[in-house]
N, C-alpha and C positions, 0 to 999 in steps of 0.2 A: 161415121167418120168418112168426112171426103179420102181419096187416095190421093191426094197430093199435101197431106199434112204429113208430116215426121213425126212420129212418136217416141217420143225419148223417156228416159227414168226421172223422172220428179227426187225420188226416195230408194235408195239399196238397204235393209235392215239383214245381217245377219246374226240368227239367234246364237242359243248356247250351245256348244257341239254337244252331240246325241249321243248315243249306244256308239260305240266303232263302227260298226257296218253303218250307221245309217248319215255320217256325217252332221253337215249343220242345214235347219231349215232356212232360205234367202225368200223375202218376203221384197218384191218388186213395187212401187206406185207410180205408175207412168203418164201422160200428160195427156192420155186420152186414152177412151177405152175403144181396144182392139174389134175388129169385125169378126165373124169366124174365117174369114179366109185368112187373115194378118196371123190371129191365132196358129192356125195347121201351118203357114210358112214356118215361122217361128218356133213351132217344136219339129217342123221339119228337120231346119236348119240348127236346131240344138243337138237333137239326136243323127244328126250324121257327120258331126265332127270326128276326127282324128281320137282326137283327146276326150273325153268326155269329160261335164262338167258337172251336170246334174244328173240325178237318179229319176229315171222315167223323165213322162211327159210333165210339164208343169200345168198347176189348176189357178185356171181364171177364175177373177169374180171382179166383174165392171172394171174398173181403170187399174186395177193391181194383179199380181199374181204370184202364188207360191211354188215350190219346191224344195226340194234337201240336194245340197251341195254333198257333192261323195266328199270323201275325208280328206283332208288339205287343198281342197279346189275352193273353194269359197272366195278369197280373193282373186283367186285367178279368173273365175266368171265376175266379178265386178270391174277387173281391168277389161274382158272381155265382151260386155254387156254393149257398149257403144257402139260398138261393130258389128254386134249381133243385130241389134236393134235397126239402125241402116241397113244390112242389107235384109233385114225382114222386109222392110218397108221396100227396097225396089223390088223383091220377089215378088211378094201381093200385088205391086202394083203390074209387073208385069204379067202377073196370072190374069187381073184384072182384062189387061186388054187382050190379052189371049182369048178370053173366055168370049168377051164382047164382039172380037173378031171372025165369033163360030157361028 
């Protein structure tokens, strides 16, 4: 993936809510598949929200990805996914020239 392409969600699926503790699993298909550094911004910037949305890191596979929404977050990470997603994308890209500038 070049770093000046945006990558956005194609598809949000959320399944059937789980156990209580475990929430609902949110199954992502985004418009291109992430680099690993896009990836590590991205669960950076998941797992250090305020609020949290998902349980643990989320798992890639090529252009999509899963996790489990804790319990009544599920729509709130799909209103919140557009914003996540932008600023992944200026993180990476600014690791990107960080990196190239060492």
């Amino acid at each position: 993936m070049k770093s000046g392409n945006q990558i956005t969600a194609r598809t949000v699926s959320i399944g059937q809510m789980g156990p209580a503790e475990a929430g609902q699993e949110v199954t992502v298909h985004l418009s291109a598949a992430p680099g690993p550094r896009w990836q590590a911004c991205f669960n950076f910037l998941l797992q250090g929200r305020d609020v949290p949305l998902l349980r643990d890191h989320v798992m890639f596979d090529g252009a999509s990805f899963s996790g489990w929404a804790l319990p009544g977050r599920a729509e709130a990470f799909r209103e919140e996914l557009p914003r996540l997603l932008a600023s992944t994308g200026a993180l990476a890209h600014a690791q990107g020239l960080k990196d190239a500038a060492r």
